[in-house]
C-alpha positions in Angstrom: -9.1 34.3 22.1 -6.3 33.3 20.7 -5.4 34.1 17.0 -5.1 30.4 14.9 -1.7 30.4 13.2 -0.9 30.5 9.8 0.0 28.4 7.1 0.9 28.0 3.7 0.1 24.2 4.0 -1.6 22.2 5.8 -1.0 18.1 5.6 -3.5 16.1 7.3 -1.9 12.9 8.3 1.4 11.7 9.0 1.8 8.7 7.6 3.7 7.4 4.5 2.0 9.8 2.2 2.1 12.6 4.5 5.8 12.3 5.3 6.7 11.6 1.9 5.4 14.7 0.7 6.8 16.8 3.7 10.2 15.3 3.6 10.1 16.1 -0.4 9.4 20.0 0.6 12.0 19.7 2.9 14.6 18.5 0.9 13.4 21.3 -2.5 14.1 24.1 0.3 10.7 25.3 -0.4 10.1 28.3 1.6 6.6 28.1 2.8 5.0 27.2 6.3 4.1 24.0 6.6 2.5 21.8 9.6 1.8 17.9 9.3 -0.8 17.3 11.5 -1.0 13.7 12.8 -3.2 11.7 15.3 -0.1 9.3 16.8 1.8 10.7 19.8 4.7 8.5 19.2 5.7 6.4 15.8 7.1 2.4 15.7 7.7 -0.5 13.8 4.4 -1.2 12.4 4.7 -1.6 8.8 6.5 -2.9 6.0 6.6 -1.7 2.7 8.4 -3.9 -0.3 8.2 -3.2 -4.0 10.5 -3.9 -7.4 13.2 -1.4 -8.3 16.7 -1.8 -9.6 19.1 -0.9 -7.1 19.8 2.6 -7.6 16.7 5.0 -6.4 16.3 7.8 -4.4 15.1 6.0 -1.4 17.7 3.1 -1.9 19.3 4.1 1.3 16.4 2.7 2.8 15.9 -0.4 1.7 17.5 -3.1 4.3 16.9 -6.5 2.2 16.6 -7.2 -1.6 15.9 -10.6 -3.3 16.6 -10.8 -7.0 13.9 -13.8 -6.8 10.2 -14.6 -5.9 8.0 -17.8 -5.6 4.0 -18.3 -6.0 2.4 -21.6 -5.8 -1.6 -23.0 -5.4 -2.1 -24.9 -2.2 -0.2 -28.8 -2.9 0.8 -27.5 -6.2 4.4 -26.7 -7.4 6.5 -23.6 -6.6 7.1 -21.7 -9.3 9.9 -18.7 -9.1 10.5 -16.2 -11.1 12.9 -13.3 -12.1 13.9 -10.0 -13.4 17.0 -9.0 -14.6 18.5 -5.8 -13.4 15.5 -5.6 -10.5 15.0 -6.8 -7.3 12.4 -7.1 -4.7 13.2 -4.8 -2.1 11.9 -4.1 2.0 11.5 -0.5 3.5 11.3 -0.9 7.2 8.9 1.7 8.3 10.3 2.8 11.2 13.6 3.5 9.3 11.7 5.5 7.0 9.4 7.8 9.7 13.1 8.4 11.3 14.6 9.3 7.9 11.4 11.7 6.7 11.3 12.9 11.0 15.4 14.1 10.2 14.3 16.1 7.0 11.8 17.5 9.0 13.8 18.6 12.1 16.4 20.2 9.4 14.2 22.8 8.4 12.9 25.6 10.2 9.3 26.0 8.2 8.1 22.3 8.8 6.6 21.2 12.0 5.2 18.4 12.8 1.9 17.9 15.6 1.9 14.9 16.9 -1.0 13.8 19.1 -3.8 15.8 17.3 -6.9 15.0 15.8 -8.3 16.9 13.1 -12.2 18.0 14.2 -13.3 19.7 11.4 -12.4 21.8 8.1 -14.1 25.1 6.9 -13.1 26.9 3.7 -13.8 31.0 4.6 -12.4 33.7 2.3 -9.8 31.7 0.9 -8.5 30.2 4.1 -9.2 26.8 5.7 -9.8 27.0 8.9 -8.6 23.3 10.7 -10.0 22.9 14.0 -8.2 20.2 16.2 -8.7 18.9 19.9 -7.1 21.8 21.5 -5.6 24.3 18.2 -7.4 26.4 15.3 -5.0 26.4 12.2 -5.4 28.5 9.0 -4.1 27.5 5.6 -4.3 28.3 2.0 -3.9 24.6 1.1 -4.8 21.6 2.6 -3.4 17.8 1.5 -5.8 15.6 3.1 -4.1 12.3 3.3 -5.9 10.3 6.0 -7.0 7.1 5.8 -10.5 6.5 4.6 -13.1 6.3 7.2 -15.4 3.3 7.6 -18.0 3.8 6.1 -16.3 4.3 2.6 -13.5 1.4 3.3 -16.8 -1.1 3.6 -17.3 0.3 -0.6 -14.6 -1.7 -1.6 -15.3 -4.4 -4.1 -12.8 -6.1 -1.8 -10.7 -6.0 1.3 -6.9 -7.5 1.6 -6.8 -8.3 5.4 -3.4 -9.3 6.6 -1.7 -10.5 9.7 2.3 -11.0 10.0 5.0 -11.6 12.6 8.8 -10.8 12.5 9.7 -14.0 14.0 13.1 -15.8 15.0 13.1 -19.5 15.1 14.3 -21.0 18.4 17.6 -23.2 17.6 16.0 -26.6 17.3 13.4 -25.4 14.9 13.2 -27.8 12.7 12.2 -25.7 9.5 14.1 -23.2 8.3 13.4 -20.1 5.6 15.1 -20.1 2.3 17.0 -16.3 1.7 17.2 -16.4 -1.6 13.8 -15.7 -2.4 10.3 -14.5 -1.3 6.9 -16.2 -0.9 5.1 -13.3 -2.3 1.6 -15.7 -2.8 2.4 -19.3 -2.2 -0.2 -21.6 -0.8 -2.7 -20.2 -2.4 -6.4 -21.4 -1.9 -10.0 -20.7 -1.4 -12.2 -21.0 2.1 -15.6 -19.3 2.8 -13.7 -16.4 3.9 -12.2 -15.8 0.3 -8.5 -16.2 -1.2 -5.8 -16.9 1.3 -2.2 -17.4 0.8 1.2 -17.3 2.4 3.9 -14.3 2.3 7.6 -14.6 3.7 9.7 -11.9 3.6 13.0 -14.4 4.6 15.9 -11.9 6.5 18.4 -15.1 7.1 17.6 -18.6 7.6 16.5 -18.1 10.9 14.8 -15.1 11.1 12.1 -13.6 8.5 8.6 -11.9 8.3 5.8 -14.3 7.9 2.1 -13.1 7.1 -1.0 -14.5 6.6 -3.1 -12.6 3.7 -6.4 -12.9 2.3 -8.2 -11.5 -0.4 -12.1 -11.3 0.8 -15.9 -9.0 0.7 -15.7 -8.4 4.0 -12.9 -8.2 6.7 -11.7 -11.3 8.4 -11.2 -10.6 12.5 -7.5 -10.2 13.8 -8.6 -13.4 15.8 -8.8 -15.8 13.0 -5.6 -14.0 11.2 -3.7 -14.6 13.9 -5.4 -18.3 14.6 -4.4 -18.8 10.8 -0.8 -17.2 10.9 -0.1 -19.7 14.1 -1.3 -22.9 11.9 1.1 -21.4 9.1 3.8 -21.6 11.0 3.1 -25.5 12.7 2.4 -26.7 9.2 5.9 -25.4 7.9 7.8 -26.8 10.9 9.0 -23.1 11.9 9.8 -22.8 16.1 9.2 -19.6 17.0 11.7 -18.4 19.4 11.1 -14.5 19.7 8.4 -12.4 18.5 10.2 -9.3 17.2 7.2 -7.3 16.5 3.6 -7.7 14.6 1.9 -6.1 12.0 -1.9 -6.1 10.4 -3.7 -4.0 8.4 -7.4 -4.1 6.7 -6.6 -2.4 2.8 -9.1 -1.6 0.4 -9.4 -3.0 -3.1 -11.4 -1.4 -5.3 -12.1 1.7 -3.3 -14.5 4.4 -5.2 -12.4 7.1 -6.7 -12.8 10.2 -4.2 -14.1 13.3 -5.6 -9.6 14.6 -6.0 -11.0 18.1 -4.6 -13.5 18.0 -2.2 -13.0 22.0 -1.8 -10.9 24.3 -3.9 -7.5 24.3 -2.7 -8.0 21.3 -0.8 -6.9 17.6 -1.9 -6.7 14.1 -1.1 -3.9 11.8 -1.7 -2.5 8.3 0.3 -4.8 5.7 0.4 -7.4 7.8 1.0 -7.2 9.2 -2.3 -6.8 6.0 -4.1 -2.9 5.6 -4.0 -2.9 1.8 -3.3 -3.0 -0.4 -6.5 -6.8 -1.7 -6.6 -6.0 -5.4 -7.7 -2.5 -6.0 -5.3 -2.5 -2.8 -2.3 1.0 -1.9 -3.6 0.8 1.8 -2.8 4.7 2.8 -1.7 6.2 3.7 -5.2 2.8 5.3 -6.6 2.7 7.8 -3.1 6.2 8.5 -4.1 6.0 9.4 -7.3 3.1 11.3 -6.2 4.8 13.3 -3.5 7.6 14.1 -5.8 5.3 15.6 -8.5 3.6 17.5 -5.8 6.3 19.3 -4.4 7.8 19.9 -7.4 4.3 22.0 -8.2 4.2 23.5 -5.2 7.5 25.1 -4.8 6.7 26.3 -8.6 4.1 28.6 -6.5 0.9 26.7 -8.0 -1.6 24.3 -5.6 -1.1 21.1 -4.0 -1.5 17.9 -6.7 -3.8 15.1 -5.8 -3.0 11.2 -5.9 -3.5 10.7 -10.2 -6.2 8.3 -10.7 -5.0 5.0 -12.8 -5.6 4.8 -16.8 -8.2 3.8 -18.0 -6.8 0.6 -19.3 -5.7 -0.1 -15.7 -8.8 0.7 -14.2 -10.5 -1.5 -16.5 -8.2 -4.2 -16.2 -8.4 -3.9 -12.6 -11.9 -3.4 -12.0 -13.0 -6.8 -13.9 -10.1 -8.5 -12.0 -11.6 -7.8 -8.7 -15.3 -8.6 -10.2 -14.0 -11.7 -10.9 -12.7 -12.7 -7.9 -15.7 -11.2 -6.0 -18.1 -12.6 -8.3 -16.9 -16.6 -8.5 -13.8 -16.9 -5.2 -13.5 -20.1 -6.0 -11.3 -19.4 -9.2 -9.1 -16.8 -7.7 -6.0 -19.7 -7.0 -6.1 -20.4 -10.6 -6.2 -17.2 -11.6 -3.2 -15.8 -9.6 -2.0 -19.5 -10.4 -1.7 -19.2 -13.8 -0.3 -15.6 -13.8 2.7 -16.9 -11.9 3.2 -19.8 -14.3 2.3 -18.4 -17.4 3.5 -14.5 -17.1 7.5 -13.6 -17.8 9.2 -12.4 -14.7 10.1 -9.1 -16.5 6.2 -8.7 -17.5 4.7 -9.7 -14.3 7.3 -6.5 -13.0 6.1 -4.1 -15.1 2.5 -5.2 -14.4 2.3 -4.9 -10.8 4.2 -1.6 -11.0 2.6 0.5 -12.9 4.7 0.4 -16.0 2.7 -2.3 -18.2 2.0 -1.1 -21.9 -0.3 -2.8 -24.4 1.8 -5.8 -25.2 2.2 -6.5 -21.9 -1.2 -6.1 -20.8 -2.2 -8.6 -23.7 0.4 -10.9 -22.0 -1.5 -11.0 -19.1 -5.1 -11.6 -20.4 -3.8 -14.4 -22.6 -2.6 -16.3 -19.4 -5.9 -16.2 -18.0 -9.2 -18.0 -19.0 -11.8 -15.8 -20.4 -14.9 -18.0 -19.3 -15.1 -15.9 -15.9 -14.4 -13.0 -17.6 -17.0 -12.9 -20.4 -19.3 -14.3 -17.5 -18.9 -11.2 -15.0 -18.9 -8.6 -18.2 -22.5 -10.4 -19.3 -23.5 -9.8 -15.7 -22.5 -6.9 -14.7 -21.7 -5.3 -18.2 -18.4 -2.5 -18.5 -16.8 -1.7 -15.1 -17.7 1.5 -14.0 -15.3 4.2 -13.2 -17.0 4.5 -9.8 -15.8 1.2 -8.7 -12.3 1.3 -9.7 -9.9 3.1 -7.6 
């Protein structure tokens, strides 16, 4: 029998958080053993990650389009745009960024990464986890679960953003053509059976962008009718596809439960798994960084692996009766994003969706909205609880 080898950590998953955090150890020099342990045998395009930061930033390197403007707009309404000085809306491809966390990686000689293996199951004995994997037994004395939340707890959300997009280039006598300047971050917003869905358009040059079909909904809407709806999308907009460069979907909670942060001693959950996605947008990519960071930082001080931080409790409240809302009575949820876009200061809406709101700006956001749906879901329902906001 052979003996399982050793480790000072243990990263289950190799995604975005899991890379973030490994490529963090790698670049600190810390000195222990580490092994990222991840299910794909080969990683591609098949993400995008976009977020607001000024132009300076660790990962800037990255970022391969910024737009210093965004639009919103309900369905046969106006398109409002907005702005924030000193910040932009930028785009992470993901494949750059596996290849630039992969090169940290290969520049150490304490890091490895297993590709093509699926973690079985995890025992805590004498202060060692003991992973078990298809064809490998690995010991640790930590353990950083960041895989994706398994069915049965993604169907807890209070709601699911679904998604389906194309990286499209227009054939030459398109006769539509995207705008640069700007994104649609929600434009065409309206309401079906299905829940909210609107339009987002990431715009690369006039004839080449990513376009995505998104909805906001209780229960996950088929990759049939995403794609069905992203092909009428593009029709009604006048926009000739020429060349499909690649496609992209995803089903993201909203509203997930809060995990228990240390399912065993020693052992803890971060990535969306451990509630790193925004509950009320599925921004995630800056809150896994900042997470990673803090992480590594404690571990090469000797001490334990960190777990995703849950929100405050303002923003879990603020979120939590968001989604109610919109769960509760859909057919509001246009005029409520609606009225956010026209009523909320670029700079505010910023600082919202990022993390960084305090109390003034918070205010500024509930004064936009109408309260009737609000006081309506709190008589129902009564305060939020902290189980239901991630």
């Amino acid at each position: 029998m052979r003996t399982p080898a050793h480790f000072d950590l243990l990263i289950l998953g190799g995604g975005c958080a899991g890379l973030s955090l490994a490529m963090r150890l790698a670049e600190s020099g810390y000195p222990g053993r580490v092994a990222i342990i991840e299910p794909r045998s080969v990683y591609v395009d098949d993400r995008s990650w976009c977020f607001w930061a000024p132009d300076q930033h660790p990962l800037a390197a990255l970022v391969s389009r910024r737009w210093s403007r965004w639009r919103g707009s309900r369905w046969n309404r106006d398109v409002i745009e907005r702005s924030a000085p000193g910040l932009s809306y930028q785009y992470v491809n993901s494949l750059d960024f596996y290849q630039h966390a992969l090169e940290a990686i290969r520049g150490t000689d304490n890091i490895e990464l297993k590709l093509d293996q699926k973690v079985v199951d995890v025992t805590r004995e004498k202060d060692l986890f003991h992973i078990q994997t298809a064809d490998s037994k690995l010991q640790a004395r930590w353990v950083v679960d960041t895989r994706p939340p398994a069915p049965a707890r993604l169907s807890e959300s209070v709601l699911h953003q679904c998604f389906a997009g194309r990286v499209v280039s227009l054939a030459p006598e398109s006769p539509g053509r995207f705008e640069p300047d700007a994104v649609e971050l929600m434009t065409d917003m309206r309401r079906d059976e299905h829940g909210l869905q609107f339009s987002y358009v990431l715009p690369f040059a006039r004839d080449r962008a990513l376009v995505e079909v998104t909805r906001f909904c209780p229960a996950p809407v088929g990759a049939r009718q995403l794609g069905a709806e992203l092909d009428q999308l593009l029709a009604r907009r006048g926009w000739k596809v020429g060349a499909v460069e690649r496609e992209e979907s995803a089903v993201l909670p909203m509203g997930l439960p809060q995990p228990d942060s240390e399912p065993m001693p020693g052992m803890v959950r971060a990535g969306t798994g451990g509630g790193a996605l925004r509950p009320a947008s599925g921004y995630g990519f800056q809150r896994i960084q900042r997470w990673a960071g803090a992480c590594s930082q404690r571990l090469g001080a000797g001490f334990g692996p960190l777990a995703q931080p849950p929100d405050s409790t303002r923003q879990r409240f603020m979120d939590g009766l968001f989604l109610q809302v919109l769960r509760d009575q859909p057919e509001r949820a246009p005029e409520l994003f609606g009225r956010m876009f026209e009523r909320v200061p670029g700079p505010v809406f910023v600082r919202f969706m990022s993390d960084r709101a305090g109390w003034s700006d918070s205010l500024r956001i509930i004064s936009s909205l109408p309260w009737r749906p609000f006081l309506q879901t709190l008589g129902r329902r009564g305060r939020p609880g902290p189980a239901r906001l991630a």
